[in-house]
N, C-alpha and C positions, 0 to 999 in steps of 0.2 A: 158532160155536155151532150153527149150523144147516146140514144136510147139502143141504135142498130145502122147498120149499114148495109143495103138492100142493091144487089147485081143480079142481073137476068143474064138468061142461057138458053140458047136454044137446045140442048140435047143433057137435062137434067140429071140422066145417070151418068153421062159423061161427067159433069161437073162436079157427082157425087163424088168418084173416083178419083177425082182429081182434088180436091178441097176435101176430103181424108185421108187422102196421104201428106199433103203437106198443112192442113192445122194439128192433124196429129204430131206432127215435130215441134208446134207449139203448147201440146196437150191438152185439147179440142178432143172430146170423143167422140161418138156419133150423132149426127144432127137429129133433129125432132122432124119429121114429116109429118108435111100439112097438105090438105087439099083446100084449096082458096075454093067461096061460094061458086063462083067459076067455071071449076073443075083441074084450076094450074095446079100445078103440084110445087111444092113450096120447102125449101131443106132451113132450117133453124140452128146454126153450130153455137151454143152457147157455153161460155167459157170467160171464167174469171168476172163475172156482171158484166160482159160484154156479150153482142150478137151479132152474129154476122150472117146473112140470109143469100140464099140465090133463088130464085125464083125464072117461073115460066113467064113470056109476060102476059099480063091478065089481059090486055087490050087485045093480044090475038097478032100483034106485032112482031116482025125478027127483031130479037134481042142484040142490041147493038153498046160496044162501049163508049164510055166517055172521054172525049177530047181532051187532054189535059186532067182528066181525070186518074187518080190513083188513090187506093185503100192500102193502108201502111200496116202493117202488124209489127207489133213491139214483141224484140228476141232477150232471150237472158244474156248472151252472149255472143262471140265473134263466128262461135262454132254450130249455133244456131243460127244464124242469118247464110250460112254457106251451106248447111244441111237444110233448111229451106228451099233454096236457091235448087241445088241438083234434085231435091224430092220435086220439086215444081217439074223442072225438064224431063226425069222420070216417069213423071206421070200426063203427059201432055203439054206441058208449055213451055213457052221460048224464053228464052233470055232479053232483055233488053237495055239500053244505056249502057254502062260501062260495065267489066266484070265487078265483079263481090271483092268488095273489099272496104278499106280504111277509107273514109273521105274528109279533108279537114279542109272548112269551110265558115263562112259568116254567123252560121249557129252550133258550132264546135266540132269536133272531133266526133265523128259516130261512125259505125259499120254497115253499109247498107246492100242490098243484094235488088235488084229489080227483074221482074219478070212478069210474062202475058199470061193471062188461063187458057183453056182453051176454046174462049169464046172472045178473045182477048183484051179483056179486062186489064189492066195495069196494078200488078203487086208490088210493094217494099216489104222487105223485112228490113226490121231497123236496129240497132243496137247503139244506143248511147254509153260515151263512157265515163267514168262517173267521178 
């Protein structure tokens, strides 16, 4: 259904740092750098035909997150959504909603970990159980 999922950042290397250490724990390797007609600088993490983008924003705007908004990445396991989780705070971001763990709820059983980047964006990592 979905071709990319596209988040802006005000301080790009920041974000670099920060979204390779934790899609590396999903095995994300280095993003593709782009420079937008622009001049933004633009990071491309692709993995599994998935893409996940951060971006400067092109309008010349502070990069602000989404209300209610959150981008969820799919873990293999209960030990990936927790090592997720501490590589996020590791590397600049905070924790949010409840700590990491077990949630059993209206769409079953799953593992999820929530946390902010640090431009604070809203992360899941998610583990379904099967």
């Amino acid at each position: 259904m979905f071709s990319h999922v596209m988040i802006g950042s005000n301080d790009i290397e920041r974000s670099k740092r920060f979204y390779d250490a934790v899609l590396g724990v999903l095995g994300a390797g280095e993003p593709f750098r782009n420079t937008a007609p622009t001049g933004h600088q633009r990071l491309f993490y692709r993995h599994e035909g998935n893409t996940f983008c951060v971006t400067q924003p092109i309008n010349g705007e502070e990069a602000t997150c989404a209300n209610g908004g959150t981008v969820g990445f799919k873990c293999d396991s209960p030990e990936q959504v927790q090592t997720f989780h501490d590589t996020a705070l590791a590397h600049g971001g905070t924790t949010c909603e409840e700590p990491p763990g077990l949630r059993n709820g209206s769409l079953g059983a799953m593992h999820l970990a929530y946390v902010r980047d640090p431009d604070g964006n809203k992360l899941c990592a998610l583990y379904r159980l099967k």
